[in-house]
C-alpha positions, 0 to 999 in steps of 0.5 A, spaced: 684 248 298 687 242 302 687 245 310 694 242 314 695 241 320 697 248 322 692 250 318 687 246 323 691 248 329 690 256 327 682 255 325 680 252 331 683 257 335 680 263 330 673 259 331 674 259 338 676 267 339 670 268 334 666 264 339 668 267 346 668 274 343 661 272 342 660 271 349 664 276 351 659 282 347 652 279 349 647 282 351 642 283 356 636 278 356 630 280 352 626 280 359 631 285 360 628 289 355 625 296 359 629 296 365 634 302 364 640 300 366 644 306 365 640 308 372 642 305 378 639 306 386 631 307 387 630 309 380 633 301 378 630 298 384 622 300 381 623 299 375 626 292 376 620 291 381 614 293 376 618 288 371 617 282 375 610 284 378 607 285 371 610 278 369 608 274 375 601 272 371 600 266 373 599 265 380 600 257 383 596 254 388 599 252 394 596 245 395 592 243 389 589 236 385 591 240 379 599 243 378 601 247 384 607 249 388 609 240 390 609 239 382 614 245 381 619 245 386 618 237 384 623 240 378 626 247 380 629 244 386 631 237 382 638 236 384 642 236 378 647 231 379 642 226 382 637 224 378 630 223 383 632 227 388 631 234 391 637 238 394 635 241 401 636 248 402 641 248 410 643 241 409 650 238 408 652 232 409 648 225 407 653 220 411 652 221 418 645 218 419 642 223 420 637 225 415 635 232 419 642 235 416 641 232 409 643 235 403 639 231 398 633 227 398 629 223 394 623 226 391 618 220 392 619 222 400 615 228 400 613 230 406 605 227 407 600 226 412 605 221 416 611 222 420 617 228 418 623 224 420 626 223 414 622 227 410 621 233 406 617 238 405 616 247 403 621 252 407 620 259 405 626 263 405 622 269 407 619 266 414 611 267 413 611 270 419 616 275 418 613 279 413 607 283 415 602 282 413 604 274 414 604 270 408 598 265 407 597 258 404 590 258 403 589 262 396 595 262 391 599 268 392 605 272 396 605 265 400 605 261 394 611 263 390 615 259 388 621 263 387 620 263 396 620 256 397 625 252 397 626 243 399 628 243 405 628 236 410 621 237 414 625 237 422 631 243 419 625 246 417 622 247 423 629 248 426 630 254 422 623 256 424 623 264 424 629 266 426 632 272 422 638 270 418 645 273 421 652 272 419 655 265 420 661 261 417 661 253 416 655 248 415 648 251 417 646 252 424 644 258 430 648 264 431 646 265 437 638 266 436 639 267 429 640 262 424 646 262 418 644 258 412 650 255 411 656 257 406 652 253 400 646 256 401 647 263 404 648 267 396 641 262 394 638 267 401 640 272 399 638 273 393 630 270 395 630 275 400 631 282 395 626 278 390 622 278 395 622 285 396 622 287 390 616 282 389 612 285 395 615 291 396 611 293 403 610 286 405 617 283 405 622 287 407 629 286 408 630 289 415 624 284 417 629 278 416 636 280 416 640 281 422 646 286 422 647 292 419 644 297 414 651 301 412 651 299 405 644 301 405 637 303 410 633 297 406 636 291 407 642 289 411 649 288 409 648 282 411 645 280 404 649 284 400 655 281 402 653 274 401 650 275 394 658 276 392 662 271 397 656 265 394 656 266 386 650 264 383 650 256 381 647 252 376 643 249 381 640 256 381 640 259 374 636 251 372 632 253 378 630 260 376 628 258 369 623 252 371 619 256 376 619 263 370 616 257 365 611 257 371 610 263 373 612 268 368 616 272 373 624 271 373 629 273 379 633 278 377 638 277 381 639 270 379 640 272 372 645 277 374 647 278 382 651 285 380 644 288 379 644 288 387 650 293 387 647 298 383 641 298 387 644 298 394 651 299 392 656 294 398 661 289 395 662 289 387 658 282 386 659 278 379 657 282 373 654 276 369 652 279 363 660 282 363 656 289 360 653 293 366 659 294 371 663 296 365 660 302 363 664 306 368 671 303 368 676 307 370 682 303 370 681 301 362 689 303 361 690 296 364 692 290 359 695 283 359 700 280 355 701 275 353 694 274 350 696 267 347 700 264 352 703 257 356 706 260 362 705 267 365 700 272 363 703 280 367 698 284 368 700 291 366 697 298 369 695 295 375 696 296 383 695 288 383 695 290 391 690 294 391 685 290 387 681 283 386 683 278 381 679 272 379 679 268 372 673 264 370 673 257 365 669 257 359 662 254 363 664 259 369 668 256 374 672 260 378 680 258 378 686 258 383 691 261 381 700 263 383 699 271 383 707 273 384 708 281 383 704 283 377 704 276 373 700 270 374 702 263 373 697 259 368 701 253 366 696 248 369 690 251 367 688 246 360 688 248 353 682 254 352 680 261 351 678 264 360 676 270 362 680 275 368 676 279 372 679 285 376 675 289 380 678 296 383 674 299 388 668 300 384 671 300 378 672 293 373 675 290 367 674 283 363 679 281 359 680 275 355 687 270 354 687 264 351 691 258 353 694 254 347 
């Protein structure tokens, strides 16, 4: 069958529906595969603690002559864009001079014997001495967790010492005798911090690092839940995540998927990353879009678009800017593919689909 040119237009739409649908259906990892997620509260919080305590079955030393914590941050916190180098967790800018506030540093700078200025060495999100009892260093262990340490230029470390985290806005500094991670970071802390507690769960409470209040939930400080949905999960993190699995066995659940945290502790609708568990209790399935293949416009029907929250992610996850006007959404800049929109309702979801052609 000789294929023409409308032919191949048609199949490779066709083939990328095929394809998005696919994504759109997947399921929950197979980590996953115990965890009862049509439960939600405590009875969640335990069954997702059991699964990452039982497959932490490597413990890594701190400091070794054989593969320890330096060898594995080396390629967790490996900066994806440059090569060589480490992101350094509260930093934010690399041409001022000031090497304190670094964002990026070379691995080779690594915090030795000598001198700290200008370079690196472990922070651990969940202060050593905040968790009760404190963490030690001198066996593999709590302390040693590498889902708790983070690159961090050596004088920001020693800045940040073990002041409680507290909301902020902006880079990363005190408020007041607190301290704030900064914007790129502060989604990175809160997600360490409910692994932590998951992890460890009478050592590491939440309440023992996080000012503010517990509204959401008696456990853990609003503070946390709000920053796990205002900061999404990068890729930074999803890479990080992944090494240290590979090493420890262990994962953080809510980096493969922040929206585990609003079924735990309720508070602000987080990303449903695996598009299935904030699903399950959609009440607002009436509502549609259309056109699904489109050039201009989409309207969104069945919707008070005043009273709720619209977001449209690309193919590898980026959040687009969009023109909402009423009920319709102008999506004439977007390039040619397949996207998703997200629209949360209180605490009810959809995701639907469209293709841009």
């Amino acid at each position: 069958m000789k294929i023409t040119s409308t032919s191949k237009v048609f199949y490779t739409i066709f083939s990328a529906f095929i394809l998005f649908t696919s994504f759109l259906s997947a399921q929950i990892p197979a980590y996953y595969s115990e965890v009862d997620f049509t439960k939600d509260g405590d009875v969640l919080k335990s069954e997702l603690s059991t699964l990452i305590i039982n497959t932490h079955d490597n413990l890594i030393p701190y400091t070794s002559g054989s593969t320890d914590t330096w060898d594995v941050v080396h390629q967790s916190d490996a900066d994806v864009s440059i090569s060589g180098n480490v992101v350094l967790i509260y930093g934010y800018n690399d041409t001022d001079g000031i090497s304190k506030n670094d964002r990026t540093r070379a691995i080779s700078l690594q915090q030795g014997s000598g001198t700290s200025i200008g370079r690196w060495n472990r922070e651990h999100v969940f202060a050593r001495s905040l968790a009760n009892p404190n963490l030690t260093t001198n066996s593999a262990g709590p302390g040693t967790d590498v889902h708790n340490l983070r690159a961090a230029d050596s004088q920001m470390n020693t800045y940040r010492s073990n002041r409680f985290f507290a909301s902020g806005s902006g880079d990363s500094g005190y408020v007041g005798s607190h301290f704030y991670p900064g914007d790129e970071f502060k989604g990175d802390i809160a997600r360490i911090i409910m692994y932590m507690y998951l992890r460890y769960p009478t050592q590491c409470e939440p309440t023992n690092i996080g000012a503010g209040s517990t509204m959401y939930s008696n456990d853990i400080p609003d503070v946390f839940l709000e920053w796990n949905e205002e900061d999404p999960v990068s890729v930074f993190e999803t890479n990080r995540n992944n090494v240290i699995a590979s090493y420890q066995g262990n994962r953080n659940p809510f980096i493969d998927n922040p929206y585990l945290a609003t079924l735990v502790w309720n508070g602000p609708d987080a990303e449903d990353i695996w598009g299935v568990l904030s699903a399950a209790d959609v009440a607002v399935s009436s509502v549609f879009i259309y056109p699904t293949v489109v050039e201009d416009f989409v309207t969104i029907k069945g919707l008070d678009v005043s009273k709720s929250s619209i977001k449209i992610y690309n193919q590898i996850g980026q959040a687009l800017a969009f023109d909402l006007d009423t009920n319709r959404i102008d999506v004439s800049a977007f390039s040619k593919g397949l996207y998703l929109m997200n629209i949360q309702q209180g605490n009810q979801s959809k995701t639907v689909k469209f293709l841009v052609k």
